[in-house]
C-alpha positions as CSV (number, residue, x, y, z in Angstrom):
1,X,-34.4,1.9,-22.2
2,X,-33.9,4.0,-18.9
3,X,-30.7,5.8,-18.3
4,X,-30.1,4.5,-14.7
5,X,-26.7,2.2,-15.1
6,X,-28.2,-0.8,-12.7
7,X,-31.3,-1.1,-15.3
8,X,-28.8,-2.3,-18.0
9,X,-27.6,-5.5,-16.2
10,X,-31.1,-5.9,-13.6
11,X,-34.5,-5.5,-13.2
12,X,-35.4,-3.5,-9.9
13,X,-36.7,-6.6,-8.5
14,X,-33.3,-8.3,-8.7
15,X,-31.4,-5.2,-7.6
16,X,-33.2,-4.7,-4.7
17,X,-32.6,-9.0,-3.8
18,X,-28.7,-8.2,-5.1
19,X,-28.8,-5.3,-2.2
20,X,-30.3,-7.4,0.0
21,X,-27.8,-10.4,-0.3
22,X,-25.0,-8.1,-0.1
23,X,-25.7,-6.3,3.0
24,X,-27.3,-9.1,4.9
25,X,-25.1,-11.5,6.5
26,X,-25.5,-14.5,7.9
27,X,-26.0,-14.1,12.1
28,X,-23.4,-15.8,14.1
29,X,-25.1,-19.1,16.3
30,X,-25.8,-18.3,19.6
31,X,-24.4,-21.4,21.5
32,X,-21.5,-20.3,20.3
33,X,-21.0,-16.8,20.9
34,X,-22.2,-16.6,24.4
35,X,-20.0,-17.8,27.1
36,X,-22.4,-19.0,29.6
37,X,-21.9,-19.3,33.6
38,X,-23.6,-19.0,37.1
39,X,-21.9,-17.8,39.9
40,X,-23.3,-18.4,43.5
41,X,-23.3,-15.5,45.7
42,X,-21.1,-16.0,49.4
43,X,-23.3,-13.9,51.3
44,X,-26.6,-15.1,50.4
45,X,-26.7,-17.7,48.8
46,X,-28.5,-16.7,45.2
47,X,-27.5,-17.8,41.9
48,X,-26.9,-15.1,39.4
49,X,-26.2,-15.8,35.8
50,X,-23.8,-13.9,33.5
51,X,-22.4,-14.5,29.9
52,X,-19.6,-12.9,27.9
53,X,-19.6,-11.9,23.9
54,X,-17.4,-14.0,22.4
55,X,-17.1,-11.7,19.9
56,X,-17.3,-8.5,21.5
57,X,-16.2,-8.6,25.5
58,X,-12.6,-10.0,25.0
59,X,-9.7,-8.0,25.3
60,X,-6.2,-9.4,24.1
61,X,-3.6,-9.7,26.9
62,X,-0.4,-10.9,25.5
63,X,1.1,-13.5,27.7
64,X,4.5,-15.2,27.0
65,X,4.5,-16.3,23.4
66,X,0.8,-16.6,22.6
67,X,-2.2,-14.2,22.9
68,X,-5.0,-14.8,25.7
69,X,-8.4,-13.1,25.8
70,X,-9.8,-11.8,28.5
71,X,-13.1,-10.5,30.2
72,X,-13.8,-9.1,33.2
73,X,-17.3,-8.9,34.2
74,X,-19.0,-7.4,37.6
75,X,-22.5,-9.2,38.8
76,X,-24.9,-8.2,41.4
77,X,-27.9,-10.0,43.1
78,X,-31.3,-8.4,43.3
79,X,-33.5,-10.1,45.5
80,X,-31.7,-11.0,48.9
81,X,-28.5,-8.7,49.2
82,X,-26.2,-6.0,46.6
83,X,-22.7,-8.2,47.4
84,X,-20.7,-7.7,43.9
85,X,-19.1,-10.4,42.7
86,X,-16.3,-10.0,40.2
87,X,-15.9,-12.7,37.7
88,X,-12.6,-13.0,35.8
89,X,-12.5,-14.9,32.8
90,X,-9.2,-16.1,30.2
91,X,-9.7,-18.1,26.7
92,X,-7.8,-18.9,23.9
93,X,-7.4,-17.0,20.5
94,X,-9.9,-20.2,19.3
95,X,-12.4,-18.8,22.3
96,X,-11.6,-21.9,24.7
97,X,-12.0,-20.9,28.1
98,X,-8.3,-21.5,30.1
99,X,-9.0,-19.9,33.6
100,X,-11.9,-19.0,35.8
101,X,-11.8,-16.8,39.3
102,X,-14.3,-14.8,40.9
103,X,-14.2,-13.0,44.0
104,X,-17.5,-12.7,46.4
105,X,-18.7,-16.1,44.8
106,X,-18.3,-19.5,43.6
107,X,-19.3,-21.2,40.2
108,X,-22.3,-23.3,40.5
């Protein structure tokens, strides 16, 4: 009998699958994640799109009695002109998107 205190209870084989349930989780789905959008630049016309991290681009901003995420993002055409356009985005604590603006664009 070995002296190692996981050789008591498993095998190596199903220590090593124990280890690899535990420290594997399950990856979140992308459709729901990613924010998706297009914004259409006001200078010249090209169509650049951007997405937000659900999970990882919000910022909480407390407004009146409940809590509103919020993401700021800056995007830049590459083939016609450099015009920035600043996209401003608000969503619920359930990741519902309340408010769009951006500035130097429209959404397309």
């Amino acid at each position: 009998m070995d002296d190692r205190p996981w050789s008591i209870v498993y095998s190596r084989k199903e220590f090593m699958e124990f280890l690899k349930k535990l420290f594997s989780g399950s990856p979140a789905k992308p459709e729901k994640r990613y924010y998706t959008f297009s914004v259409k630049c006001l200078r010249c016309g090209e169509i650049i799109e951007g997405r937000v991290d659900l999970d990882n681009d919000l910022s909480v901003e407390y407004e009146s009695n409940r809590d509103v995420y919020y993401a700021r993002k800056m995007l830049m055409g590459n083939n016609k002109c450099f015009q920035r356009m600043e996209v401003e985005l608000k969503f619920t604590s359930t990741r519902e998107l309340l408010e769009q603006h951006v500035t130097g664009g429209e959404f397309s």
